[in-house]
PDB file of N, CA, C and O in Angstrom:
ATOM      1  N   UNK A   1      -0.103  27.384 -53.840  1.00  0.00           N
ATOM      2  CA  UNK A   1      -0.310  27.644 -52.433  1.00  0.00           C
ATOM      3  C   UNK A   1      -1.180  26.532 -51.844  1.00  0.00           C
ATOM      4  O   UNK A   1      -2.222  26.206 -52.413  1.00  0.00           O
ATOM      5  N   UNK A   2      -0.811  25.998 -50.819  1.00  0.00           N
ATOM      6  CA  UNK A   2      -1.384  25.339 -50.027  1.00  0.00           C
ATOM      7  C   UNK A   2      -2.688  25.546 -49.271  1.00  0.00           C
ATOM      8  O   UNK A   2      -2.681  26.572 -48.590  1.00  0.00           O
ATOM      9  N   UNK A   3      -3.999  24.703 -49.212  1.00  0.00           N
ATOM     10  CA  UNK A   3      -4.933  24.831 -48.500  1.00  0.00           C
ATOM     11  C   UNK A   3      -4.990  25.171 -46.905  1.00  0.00           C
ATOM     12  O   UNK A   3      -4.403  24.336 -46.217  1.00  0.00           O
ATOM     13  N   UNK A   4      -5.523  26.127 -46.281  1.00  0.00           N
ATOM     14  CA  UNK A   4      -5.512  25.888 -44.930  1.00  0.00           C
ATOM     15  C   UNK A   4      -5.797  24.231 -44.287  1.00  0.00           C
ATOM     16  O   UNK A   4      -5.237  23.621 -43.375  1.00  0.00           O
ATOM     17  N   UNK A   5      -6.716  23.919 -45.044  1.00  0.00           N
ATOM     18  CA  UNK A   5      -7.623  22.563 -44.449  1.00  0.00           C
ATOM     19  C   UNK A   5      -7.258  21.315 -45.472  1.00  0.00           C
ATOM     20  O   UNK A   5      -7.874  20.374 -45.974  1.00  0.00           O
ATOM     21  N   UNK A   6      -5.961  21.815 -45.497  1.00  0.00           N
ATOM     22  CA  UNK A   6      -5.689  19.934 -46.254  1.00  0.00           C
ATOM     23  C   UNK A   6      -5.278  19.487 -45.282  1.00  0.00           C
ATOM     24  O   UNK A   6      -4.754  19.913 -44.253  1.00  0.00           O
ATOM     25  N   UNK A   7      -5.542  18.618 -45.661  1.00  0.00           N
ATOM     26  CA  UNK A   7      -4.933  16.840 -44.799  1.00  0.00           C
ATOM     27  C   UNK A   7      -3.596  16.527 -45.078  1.00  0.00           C
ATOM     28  O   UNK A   7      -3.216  16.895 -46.190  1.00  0.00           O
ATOM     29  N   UNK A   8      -2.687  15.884 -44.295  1.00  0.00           N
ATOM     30  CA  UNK A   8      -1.454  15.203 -43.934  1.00  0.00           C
ATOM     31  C   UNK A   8      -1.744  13.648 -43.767  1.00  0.00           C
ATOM     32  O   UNK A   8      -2.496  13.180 -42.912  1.00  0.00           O
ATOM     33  N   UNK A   9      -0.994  12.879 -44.767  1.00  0.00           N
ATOM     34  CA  UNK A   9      -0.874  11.332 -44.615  1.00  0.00           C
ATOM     35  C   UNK A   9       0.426  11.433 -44.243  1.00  0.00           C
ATOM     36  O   UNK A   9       1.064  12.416 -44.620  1.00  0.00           O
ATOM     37  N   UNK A  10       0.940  10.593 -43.566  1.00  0.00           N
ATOM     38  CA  UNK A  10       2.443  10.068 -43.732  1.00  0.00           C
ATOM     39  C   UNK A  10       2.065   8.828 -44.305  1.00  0.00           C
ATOM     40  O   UNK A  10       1.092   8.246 -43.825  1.00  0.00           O
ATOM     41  N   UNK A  11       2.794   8.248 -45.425  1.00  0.00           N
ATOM     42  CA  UNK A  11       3.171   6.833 -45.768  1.00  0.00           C
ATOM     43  C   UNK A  11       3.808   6.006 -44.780  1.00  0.00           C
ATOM     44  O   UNK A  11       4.791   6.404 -44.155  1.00  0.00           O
ATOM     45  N   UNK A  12       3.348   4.992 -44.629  1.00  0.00           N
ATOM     46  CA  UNK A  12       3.838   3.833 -43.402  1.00  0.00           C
ATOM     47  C   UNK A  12       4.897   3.443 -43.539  1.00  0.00           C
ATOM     48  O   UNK A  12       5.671   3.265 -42.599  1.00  0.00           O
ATOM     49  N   UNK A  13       5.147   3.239 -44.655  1.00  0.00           N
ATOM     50  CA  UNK A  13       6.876   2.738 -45.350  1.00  0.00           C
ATOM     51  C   UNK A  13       7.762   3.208 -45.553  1.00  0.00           C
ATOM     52  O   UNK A  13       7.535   4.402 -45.745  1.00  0.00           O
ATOM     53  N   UNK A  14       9.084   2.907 -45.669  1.00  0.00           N
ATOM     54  CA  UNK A  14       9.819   3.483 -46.379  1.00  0.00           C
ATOM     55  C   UNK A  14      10.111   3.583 -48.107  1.00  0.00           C
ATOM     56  O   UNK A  14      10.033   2.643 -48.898  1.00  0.00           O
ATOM     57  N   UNK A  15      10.349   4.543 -48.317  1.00  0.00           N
ATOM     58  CA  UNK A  15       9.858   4.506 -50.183  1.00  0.00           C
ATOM     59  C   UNK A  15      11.202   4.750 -50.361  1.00  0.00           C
ATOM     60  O   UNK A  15      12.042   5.246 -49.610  1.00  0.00           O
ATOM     61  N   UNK A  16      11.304   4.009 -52.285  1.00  0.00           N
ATOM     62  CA  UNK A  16      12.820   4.392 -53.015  1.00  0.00           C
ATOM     63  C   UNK A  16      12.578   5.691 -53.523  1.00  0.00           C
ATOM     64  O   UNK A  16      11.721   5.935 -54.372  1.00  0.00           O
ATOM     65  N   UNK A  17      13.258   6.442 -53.056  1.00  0.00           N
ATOM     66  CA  UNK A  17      13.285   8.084 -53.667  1.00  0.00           C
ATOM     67  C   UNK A  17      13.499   7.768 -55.045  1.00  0.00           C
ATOM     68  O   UNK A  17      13.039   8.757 -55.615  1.00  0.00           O
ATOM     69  N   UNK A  18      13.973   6.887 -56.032  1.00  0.00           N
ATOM     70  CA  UNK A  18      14.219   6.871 -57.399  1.00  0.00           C
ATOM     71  C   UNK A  18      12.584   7.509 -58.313  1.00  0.00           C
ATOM     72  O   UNK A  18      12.315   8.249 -59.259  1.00  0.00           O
ATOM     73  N   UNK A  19      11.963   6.792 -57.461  1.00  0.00           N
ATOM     74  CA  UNK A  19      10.397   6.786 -57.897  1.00  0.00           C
ATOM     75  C   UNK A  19       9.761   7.882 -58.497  1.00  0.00           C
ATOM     76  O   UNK A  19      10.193   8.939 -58.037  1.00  0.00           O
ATOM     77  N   UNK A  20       8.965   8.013 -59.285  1.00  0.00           N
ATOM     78  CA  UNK A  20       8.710   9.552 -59.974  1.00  0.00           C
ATOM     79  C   UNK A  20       7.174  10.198 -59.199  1.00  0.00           C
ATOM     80  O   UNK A  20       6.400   9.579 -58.468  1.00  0.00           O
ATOM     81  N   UNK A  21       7.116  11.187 -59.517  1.00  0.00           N
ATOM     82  CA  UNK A  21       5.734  11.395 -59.097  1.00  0.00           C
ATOM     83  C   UNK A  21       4.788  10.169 -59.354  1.00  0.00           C
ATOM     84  O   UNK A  21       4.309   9.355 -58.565  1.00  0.00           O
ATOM     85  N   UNK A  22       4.696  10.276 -60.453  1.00  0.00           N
ATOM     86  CA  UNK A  22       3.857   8.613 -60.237  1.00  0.00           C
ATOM     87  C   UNK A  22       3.619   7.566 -60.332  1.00  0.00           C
ATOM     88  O   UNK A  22       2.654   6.942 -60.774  1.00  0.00           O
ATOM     89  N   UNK A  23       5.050   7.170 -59.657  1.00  0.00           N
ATOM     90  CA  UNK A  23       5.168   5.993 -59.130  1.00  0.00           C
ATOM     91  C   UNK A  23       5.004   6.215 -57.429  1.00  0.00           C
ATOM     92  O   UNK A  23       5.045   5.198 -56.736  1.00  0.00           O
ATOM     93  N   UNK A  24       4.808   7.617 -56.729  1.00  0.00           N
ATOM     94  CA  UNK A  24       4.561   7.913 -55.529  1.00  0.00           C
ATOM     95  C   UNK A  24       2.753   8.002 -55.845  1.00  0.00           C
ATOM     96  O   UNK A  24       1.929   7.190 -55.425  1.00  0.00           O
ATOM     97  N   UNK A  25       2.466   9.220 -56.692  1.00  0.00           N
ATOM     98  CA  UNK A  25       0.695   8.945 -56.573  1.00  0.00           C
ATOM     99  C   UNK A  25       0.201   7.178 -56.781  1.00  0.00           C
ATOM    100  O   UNK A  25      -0.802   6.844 -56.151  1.00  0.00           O
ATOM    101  N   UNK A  26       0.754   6.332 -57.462  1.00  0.00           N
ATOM    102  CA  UNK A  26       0.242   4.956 -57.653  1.00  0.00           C
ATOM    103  C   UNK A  26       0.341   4.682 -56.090  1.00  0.00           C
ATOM    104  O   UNK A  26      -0.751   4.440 -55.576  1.00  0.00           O
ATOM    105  N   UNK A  27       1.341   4.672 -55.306  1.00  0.00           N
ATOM    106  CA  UNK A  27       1.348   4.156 -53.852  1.00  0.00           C
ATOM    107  C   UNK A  27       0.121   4.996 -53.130  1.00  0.00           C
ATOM    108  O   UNK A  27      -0.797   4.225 -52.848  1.00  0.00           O
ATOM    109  N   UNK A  28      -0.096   6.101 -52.825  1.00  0.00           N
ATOM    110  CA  UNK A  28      -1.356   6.960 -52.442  1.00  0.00           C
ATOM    111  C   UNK A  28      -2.588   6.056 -53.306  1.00  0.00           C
ATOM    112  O   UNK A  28      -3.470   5.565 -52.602  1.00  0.00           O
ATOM    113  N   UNK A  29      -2.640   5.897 -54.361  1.00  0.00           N
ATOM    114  CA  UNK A  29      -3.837   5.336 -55.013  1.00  0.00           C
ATOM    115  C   UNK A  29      -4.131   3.707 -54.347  1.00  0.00           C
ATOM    116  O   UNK A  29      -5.241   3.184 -54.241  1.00  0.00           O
ATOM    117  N   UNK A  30      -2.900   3.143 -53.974  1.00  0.00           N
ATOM    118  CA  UNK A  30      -3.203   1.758 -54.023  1.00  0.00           C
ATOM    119  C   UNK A  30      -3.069   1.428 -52.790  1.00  0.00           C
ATOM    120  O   UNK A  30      -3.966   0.693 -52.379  1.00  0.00           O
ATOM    121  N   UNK A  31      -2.252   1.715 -52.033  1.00  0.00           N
ATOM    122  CA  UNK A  31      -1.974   1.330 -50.845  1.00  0.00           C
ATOM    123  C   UNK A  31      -3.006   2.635 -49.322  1.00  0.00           C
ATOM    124  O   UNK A  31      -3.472   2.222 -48.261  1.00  0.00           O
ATOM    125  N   UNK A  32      -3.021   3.650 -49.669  1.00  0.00           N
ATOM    126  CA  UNK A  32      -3.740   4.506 -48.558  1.00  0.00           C
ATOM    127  C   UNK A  32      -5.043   4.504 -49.186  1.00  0.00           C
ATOM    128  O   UNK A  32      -5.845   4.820 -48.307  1.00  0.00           O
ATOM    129  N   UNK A  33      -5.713   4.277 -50.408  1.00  0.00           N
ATOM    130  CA  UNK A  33      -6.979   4.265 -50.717  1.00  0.00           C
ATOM    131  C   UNK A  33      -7.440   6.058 -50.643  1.00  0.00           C
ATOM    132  O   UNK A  33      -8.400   6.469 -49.991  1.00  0.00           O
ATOM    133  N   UNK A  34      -6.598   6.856 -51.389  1.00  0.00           N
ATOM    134  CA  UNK A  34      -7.127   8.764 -51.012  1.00  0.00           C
ATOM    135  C   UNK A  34      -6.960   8.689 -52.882  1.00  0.00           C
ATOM    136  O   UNK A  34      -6.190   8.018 -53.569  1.00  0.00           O
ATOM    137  N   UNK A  35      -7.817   9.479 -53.197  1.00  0.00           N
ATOM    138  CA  UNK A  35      -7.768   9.825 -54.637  1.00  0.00           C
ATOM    139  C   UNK A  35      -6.763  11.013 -54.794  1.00  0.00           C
ATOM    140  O   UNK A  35      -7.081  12.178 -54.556  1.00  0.00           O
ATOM    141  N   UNK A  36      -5.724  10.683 -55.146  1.00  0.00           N
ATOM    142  CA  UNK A  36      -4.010  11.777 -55.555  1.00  0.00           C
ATOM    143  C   UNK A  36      -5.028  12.970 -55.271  1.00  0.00           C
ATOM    144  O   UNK A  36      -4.881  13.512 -54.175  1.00  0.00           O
ATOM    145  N   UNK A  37      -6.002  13.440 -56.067  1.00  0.00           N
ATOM    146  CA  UNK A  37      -6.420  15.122 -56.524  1.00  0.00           C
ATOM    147  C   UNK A  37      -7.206  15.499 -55.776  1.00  0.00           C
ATOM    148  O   UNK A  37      -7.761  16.577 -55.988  1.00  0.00           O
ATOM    149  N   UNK A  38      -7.545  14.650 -54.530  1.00  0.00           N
ATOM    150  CA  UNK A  38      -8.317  15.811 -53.180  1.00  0.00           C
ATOM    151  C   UNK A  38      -7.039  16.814 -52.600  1.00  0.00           C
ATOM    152  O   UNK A  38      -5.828  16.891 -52.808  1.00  0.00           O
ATOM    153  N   UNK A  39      -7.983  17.488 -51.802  1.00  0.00           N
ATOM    154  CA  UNK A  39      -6.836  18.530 -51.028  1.00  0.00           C
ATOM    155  C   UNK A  39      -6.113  18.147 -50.179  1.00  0.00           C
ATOM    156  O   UNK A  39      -6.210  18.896 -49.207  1.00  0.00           O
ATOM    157  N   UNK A  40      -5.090  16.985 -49.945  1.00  0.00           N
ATOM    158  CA  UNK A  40      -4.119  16.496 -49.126  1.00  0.00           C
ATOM    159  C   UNK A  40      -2.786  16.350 -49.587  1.00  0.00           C
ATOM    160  O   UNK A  40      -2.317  16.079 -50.692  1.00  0.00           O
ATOM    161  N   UNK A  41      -2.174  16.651 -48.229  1.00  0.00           N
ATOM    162  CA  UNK A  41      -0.546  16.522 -48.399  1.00  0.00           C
ATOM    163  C   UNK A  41      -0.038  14.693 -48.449  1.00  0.00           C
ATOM    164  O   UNK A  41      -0.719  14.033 -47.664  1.00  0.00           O
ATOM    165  N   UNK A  42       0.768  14.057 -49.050  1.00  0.00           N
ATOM    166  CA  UNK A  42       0.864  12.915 -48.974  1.00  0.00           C
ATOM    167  C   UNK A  42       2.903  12.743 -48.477  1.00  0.00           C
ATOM    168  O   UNK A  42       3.759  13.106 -49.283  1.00  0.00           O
ATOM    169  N   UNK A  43       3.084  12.457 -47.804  1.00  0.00           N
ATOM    170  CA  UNK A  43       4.100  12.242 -47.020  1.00  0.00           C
ATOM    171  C   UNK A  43       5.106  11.337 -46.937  1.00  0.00           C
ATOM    172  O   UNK A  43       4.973  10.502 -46.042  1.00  0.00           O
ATOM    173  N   UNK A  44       6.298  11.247 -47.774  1.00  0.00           N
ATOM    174  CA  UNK A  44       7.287   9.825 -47.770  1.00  0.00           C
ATOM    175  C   UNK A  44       8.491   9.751 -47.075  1.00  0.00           C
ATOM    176  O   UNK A  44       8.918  10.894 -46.916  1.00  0.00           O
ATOM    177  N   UNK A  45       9.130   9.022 -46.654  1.00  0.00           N
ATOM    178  CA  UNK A  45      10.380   9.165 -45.746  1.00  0.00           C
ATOM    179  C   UNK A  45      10.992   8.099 -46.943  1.00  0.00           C
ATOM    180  O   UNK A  45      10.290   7.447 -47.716  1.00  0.00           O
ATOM    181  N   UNK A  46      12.686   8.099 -46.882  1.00  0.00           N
ATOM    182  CA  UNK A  46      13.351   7.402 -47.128  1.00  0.00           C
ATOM    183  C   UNK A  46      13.373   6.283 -46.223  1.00  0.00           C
ATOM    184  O   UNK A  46      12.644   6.422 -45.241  1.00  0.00           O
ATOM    185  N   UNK A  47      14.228   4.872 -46.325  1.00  0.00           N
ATOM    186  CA  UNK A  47      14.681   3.848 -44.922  1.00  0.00           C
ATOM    187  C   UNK A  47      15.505   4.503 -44.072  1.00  0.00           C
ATOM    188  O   UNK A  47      15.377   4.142 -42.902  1.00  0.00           O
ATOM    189  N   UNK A  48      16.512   5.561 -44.324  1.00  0.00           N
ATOM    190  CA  UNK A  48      17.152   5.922 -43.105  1.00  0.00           C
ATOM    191  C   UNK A  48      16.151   6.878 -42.228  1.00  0.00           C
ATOM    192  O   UNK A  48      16.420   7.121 -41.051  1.00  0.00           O
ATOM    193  N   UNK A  49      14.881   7.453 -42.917  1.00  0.00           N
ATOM    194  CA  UNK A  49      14.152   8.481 -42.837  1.00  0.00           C
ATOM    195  C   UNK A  49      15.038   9.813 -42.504  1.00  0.00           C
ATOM    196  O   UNK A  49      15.090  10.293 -41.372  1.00  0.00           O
ATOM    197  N   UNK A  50      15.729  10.348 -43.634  1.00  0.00           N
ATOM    198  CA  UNK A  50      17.002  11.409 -43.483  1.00  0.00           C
ATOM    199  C   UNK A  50      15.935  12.109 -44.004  1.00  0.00           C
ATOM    200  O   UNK A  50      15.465  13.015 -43.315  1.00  0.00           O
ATOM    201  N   UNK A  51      15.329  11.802 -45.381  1.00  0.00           N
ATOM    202  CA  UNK A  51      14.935  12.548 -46.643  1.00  0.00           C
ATOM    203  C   UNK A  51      13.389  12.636 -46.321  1.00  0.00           C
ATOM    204  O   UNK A  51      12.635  12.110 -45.503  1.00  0.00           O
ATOM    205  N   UNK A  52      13.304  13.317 -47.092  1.00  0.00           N
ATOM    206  CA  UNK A  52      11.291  13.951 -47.454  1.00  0.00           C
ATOM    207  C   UNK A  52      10.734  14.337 -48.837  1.00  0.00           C
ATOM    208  O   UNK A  52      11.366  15.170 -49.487  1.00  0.00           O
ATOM    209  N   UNK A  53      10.107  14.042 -49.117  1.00  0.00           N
ATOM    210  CA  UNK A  53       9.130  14.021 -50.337  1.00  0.00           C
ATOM    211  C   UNK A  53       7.997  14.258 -49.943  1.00  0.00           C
ATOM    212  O   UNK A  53       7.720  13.790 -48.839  1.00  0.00           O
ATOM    213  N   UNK A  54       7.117  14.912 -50.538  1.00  0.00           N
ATOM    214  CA  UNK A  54       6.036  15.826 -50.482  1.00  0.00           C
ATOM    215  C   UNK A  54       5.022  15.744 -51.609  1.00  0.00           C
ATOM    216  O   UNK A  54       5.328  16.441 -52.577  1.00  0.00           O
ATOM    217  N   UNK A  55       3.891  15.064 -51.719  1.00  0.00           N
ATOM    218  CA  UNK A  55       2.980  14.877 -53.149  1.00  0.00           C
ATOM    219  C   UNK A  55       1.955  16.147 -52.514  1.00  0.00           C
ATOM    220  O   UNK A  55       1.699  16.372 -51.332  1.00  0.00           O
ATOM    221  N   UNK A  56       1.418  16.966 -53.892  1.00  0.00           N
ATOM    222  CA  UNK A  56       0.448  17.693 -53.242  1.00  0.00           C
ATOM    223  C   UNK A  56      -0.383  18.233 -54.713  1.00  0.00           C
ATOM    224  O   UNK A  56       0.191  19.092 -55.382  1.00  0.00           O
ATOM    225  N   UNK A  57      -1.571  17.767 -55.126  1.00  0.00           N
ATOM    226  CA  UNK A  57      -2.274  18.390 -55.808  1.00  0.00           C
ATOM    227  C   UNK A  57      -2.318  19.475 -55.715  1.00  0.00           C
ATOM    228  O   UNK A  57      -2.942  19.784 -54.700  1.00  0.00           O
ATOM    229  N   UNK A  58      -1.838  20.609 -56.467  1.00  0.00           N
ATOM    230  CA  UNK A  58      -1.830  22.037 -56.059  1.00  0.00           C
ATOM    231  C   UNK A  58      -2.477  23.219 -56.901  1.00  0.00           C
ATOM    232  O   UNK A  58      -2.246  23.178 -58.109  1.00  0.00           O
ATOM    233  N   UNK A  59      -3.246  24.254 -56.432  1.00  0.00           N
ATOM    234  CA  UNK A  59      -3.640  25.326 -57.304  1.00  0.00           C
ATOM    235  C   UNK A  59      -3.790  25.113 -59.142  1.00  0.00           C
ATOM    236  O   UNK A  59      -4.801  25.038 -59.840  1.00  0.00           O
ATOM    237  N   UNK A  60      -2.448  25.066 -59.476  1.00  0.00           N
ATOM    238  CA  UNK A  60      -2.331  24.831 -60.660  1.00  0.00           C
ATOM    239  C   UNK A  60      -2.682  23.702 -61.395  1.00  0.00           C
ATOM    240  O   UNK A  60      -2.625  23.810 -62.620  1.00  0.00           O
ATOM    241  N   UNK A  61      -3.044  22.606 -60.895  1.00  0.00           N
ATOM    242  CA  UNK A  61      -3.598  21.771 -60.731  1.00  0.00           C
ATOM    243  C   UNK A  61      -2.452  20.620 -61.566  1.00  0.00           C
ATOM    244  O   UNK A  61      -2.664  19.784 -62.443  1.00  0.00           O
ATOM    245  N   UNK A  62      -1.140  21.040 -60.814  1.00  0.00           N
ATOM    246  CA  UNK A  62      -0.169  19.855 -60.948  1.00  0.00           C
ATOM    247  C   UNK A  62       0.011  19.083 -59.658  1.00  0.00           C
ATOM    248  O   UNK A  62      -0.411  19.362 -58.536  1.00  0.00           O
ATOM    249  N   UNK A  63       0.874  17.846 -60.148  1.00  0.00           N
ATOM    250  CA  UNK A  63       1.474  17.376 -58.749  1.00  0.00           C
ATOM    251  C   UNK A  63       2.960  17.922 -58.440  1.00  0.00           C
ATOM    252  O   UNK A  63       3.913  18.095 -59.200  1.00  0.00           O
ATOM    253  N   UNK A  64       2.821  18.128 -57.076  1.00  0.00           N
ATOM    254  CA  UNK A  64       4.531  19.066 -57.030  1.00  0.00           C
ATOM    255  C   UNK A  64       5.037  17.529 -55.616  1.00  0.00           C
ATOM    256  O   UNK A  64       6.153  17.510 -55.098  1.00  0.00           O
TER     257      UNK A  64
END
């Protein structure tokens, strides 16, 4: 379950959906400067921006 008071990034770019979870947390780590495991939503679009991907440290304390 999601925090009331997390945060929303969108990523500036367009990302290759091939990418695994973390090869998406490495982009959050390197490029937005947010540590993956605070309480924020992290946000990717494809280039056509059709698609969505969703990083989120969660409860269980995976990345979904």
């Amino acid at each position: 379950m999601m925090r009331p008071d997390a945060k929303v990034y969108l990523y500036p770019k367009p990302v290759d959906f091939r990418k695994s979870i973390d090869g998406l947390a490495a982009l959050v780590e390197l490029d937005i400067k947010v540590a993956v495991f605070d309480p924020v939503l992290f946000v990717f679009l494809n280039k056509p921006r059709n698609r969505v991907k969703i990083l989120y440290w969660g409860v269980s304390r995976t990345l979904a």
